[in-house]
C-alpha positions as CSV (number, residue, x, y, z in Angstrom):
1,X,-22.6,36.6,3.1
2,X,-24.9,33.7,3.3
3,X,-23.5,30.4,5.3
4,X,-25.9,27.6,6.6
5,X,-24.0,25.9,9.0
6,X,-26.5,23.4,10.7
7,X,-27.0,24.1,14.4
8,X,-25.7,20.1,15.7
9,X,-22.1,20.8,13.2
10,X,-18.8,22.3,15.0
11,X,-17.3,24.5,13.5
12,X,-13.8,26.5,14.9
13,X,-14.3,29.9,15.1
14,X,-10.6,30.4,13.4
15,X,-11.6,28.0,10.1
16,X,-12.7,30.4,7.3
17,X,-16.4,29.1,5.2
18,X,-17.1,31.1,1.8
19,X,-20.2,32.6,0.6
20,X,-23.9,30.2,0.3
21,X,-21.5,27.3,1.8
22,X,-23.9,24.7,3.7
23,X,-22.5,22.7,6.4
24,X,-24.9,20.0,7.2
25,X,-25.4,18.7,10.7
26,X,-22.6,16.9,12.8
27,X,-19.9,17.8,10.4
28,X,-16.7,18.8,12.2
29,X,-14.3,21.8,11.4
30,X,-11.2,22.3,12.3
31,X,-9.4,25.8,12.9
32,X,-6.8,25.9,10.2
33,X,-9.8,25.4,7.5
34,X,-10.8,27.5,4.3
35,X,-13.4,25.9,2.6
36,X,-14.3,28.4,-0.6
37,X,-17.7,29.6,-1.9
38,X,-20.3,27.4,-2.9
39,X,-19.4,24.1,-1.1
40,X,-21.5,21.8,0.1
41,X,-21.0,19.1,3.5
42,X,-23.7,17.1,3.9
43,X,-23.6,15.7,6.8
44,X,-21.3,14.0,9.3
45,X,-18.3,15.2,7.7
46,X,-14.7,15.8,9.5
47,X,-12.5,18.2,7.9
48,X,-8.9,19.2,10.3
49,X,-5.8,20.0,9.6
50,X,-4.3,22.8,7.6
51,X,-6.7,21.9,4.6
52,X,-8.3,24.3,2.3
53,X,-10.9,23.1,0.1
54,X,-12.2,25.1,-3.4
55,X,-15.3,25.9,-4.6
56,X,-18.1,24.2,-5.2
57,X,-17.4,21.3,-4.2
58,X,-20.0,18.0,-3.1
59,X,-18.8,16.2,0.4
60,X,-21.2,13.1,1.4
61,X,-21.8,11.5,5.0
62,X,-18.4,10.5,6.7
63,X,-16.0,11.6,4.5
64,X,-12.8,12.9,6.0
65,X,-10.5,15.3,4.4
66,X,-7.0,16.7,5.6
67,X,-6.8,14.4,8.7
68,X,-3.8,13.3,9.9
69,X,-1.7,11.0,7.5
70,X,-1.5,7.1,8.8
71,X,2.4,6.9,7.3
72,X,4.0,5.1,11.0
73,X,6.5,8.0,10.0
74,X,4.2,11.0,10.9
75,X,5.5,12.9,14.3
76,X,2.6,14.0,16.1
77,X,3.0,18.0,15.8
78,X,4.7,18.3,12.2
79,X,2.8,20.9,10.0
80,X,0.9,19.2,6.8
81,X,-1.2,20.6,4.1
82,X,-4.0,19.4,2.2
83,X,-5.4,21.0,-1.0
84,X,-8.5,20.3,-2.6
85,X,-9.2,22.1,-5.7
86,X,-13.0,23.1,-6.7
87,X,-15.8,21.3,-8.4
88,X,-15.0,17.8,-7.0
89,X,-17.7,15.4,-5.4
90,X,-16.6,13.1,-2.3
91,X,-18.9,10.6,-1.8
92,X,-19.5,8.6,1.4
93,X,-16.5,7.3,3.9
94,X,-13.9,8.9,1.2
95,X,-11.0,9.7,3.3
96,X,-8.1,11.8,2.1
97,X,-5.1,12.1,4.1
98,X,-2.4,14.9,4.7
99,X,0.8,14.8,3.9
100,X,3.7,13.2,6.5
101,X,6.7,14.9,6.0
102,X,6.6,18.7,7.9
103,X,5.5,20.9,5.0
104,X,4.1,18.6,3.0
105,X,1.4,18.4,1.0
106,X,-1.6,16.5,-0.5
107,X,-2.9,17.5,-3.4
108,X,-6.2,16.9,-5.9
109,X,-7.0,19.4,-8.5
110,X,-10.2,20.3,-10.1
111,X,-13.7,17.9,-11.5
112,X,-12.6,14.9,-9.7
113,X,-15.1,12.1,-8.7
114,X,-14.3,9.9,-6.0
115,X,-16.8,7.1,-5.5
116,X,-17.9,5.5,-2.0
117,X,-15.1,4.7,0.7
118,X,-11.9,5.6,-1.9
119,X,-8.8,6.6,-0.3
120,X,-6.4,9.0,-1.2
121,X,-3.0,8.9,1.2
122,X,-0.7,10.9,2.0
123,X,1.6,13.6,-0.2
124,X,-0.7,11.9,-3.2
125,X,-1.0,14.0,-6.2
126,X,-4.5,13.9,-7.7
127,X,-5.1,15.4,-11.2
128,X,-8.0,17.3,-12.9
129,X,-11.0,14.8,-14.5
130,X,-9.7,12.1,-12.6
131,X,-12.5,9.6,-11.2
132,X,-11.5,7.1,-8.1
133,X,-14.4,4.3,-8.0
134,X,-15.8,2.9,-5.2
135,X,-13.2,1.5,-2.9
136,X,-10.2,2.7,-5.2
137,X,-7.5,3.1,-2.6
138,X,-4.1,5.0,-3.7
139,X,-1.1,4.7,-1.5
140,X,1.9,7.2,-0.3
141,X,3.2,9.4,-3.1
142,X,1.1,8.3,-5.6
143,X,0.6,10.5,-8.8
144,X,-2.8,10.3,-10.8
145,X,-2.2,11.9,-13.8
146,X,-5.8,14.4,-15.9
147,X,-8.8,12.1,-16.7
148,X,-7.6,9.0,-15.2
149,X,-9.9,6.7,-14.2
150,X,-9.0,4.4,-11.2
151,X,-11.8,1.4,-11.0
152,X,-13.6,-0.2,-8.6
153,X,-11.2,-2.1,-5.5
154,X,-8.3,-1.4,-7.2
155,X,-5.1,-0.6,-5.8
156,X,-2.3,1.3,-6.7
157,X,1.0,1.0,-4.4
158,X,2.8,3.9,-2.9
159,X,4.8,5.8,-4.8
160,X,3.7,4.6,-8.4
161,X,2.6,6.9,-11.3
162,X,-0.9,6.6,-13.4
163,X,-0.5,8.5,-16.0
164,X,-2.9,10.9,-18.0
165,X,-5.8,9.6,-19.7
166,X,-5.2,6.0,-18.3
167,X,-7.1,3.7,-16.9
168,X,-6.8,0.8,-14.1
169,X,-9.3,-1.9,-14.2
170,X,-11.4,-2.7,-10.9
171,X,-9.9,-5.5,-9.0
172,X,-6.3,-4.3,-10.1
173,X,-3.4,-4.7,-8.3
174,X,-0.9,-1.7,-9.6
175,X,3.0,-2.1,-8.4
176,X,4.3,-0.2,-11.4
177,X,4.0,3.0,-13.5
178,X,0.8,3.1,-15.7
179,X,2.2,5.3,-18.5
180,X,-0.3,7.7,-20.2
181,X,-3.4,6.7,-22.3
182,X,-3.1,3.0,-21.5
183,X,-5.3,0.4,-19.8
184,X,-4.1,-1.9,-17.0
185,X,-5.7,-4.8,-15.6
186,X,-4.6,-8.1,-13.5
187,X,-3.2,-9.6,-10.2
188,X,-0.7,-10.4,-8.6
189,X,0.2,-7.1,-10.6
190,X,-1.5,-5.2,-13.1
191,X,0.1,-5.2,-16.8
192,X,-0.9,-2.3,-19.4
193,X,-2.9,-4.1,-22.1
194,X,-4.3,-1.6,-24.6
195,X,-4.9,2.0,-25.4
196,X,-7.5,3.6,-23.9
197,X,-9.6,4.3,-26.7
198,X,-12.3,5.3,-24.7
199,X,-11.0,7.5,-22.7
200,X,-8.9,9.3,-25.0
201,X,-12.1,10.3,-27.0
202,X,-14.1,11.1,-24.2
203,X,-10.8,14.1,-23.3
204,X,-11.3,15.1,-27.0
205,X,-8.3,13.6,-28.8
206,X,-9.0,13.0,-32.5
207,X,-9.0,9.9,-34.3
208,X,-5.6,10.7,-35.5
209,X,-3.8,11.3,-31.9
210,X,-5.6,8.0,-31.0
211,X,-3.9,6.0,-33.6
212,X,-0.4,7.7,-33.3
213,X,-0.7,6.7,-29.2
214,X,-1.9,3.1,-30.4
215,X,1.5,3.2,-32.7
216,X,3.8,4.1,-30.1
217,X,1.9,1.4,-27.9
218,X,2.5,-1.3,-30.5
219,X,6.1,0.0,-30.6
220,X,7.0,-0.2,-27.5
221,X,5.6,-3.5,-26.1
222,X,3.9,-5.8,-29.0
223,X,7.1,-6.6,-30.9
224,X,10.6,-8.3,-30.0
225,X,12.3,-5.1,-29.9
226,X,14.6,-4.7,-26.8
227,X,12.8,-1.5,-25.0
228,X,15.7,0.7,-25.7
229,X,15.5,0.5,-29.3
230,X,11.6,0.5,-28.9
231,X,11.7,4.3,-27.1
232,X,14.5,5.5,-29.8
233,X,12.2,4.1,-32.2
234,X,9.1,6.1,-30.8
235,X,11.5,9.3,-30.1
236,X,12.6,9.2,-33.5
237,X,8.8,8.6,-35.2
238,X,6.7,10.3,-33.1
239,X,8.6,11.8,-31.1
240,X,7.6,15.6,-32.2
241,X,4.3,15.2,-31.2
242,X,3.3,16.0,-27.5
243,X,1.2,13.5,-26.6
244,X,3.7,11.0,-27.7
245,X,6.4,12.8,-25.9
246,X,4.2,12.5,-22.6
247,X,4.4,9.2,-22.6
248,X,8.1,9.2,-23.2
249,X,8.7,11.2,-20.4
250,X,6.8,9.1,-18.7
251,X,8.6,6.4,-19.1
252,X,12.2,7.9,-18.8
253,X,10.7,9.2,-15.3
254,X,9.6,5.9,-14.0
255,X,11.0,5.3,-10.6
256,X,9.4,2.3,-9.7
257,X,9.8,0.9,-13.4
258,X,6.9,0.1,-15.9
259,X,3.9,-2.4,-15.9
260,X,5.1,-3.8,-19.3
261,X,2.4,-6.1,-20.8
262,X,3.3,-9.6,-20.8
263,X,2.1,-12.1,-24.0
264,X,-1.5,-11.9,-23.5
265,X,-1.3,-8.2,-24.3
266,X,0.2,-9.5,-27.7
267,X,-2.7,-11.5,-28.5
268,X,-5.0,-8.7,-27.5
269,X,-3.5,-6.0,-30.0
270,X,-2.9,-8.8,-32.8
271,X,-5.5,-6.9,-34.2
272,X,-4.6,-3.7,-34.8
């Protein structure tokens, strides 16, 4: 087995590093640690707790992962996990958090990028794909759903839902469910405005999917339909495809209620 674990780096005899894993100096590891093969800490990074972080993976100066959660709620002493998945990059001051609750955990899955000084908190659900730009921040409980992207200094409040293939403008304030494949953007609180066009291609949906999600979209919100018709209307039409029924599920789902586009979005889509 070949580790390089730099000579000014502490690492706890109980943690457990994989095969050609480098640990640059004054990194800190904690003793309830499995990192997997092929990862890579840079430097100054503090990894604790009962965290266990998959392979091949790209951690940059002061990032923290699996450190205690900052929920006023945590009791010092409660057991709380932290998974990583593999193939993820963490660039500078990222900080993901444990969960509170004992036995919980924090999870992010697989390809992820998260950009300078984003922060994922605690018992946070990250997908695959996703991308966090710099200074994204995510709160409590939040769930990102496969190939979202999150832009620059937004912010999405605890407990909300981003769903798959959406994306949240930089600057954003999010305060309600994003439901999949849509775009949202604005303050005081961010509103979905359009299919994500872009996005959707760049996960390899055809032309076709992307114009029965920009339906549905048009169904739902750019009409004068009460929204209960509007879903029976999308169940109904679309409803036997599975893209459109993630988004329906999505919204029957929502705990915190929807970011339903308000009449700018009308003028937006007046094209379509």
């Amino acid at each position: 087995m070949t580790v390089k674990i730099h000579k000014q780096t502490v690492v706890d005899s109980k943690a457990e590093i994989g095969e050609n894993c480098e640990i640059g100096p004054f990194c800190t590891i904690g003793p309830n640690v499995k990192i997997e093969d092929g990862t890579k800490l840079v430097s100054h990074v503090v990894v604790d707790g009962h965290t266990t972080i998959g392979s091949n993976c790209s951690i940059f100066p002061f990032a923290t992962i699996g450190v205690q959660s900052q929920d006023q709620k945590y009791v010092p002493g409660t057991v709380t996990y932290c998974e990583i998945g593999s193939d993820n990059v963490f660039r500078e001051f990222v900080s993901i958090h444990s969960g509170t609750e004992e036995g919980t955990t924090t999870v992010v899955g697989n390809h992820n990028a998260f950009l300078a000084h984003a922060h994922v908190a605690h018992n946070c659900s990250i997908g695959d794909h996703v991308v966090l730009s710099h200074l994204a921040t995510v709160g409590g409980h939040v769930r990102v759903g496969d190939y979202a992207n999150l832009g620059g200094l937004c912010a999405v409040h605890q407990f909300c839902t981003v769903g798959e293939v959406a994306m949240v403008a930089g600057f954003a304030k999010v305060i309600q469910d994003v439901l999949p494949y849509t775009i949202a953007d604005g303050t005081p609180a961010a509103r979905m405005r359009v299919v994500n066009r872009v996005g959707m291609e760049r996960a390899g949906y055809s032309e076709e999917q992307i114009r029965d999600v920009r339906r549905a979209f048009r169904i739902l919100f750019v009409n004068d339909m009460i929204f209960a018709e509007a879903i029976k209307k999308v169940r109904h039409d679309l409803g036997h495809l599975e893209y459109i029924q993630k988004m329906l599920t999505a919204a029957d789902e929502s705990k915190r209620g929807l970011a339903v586009p308000d009449e700018k979005t009308w003028e937006i889509n007046a094209g379509d």
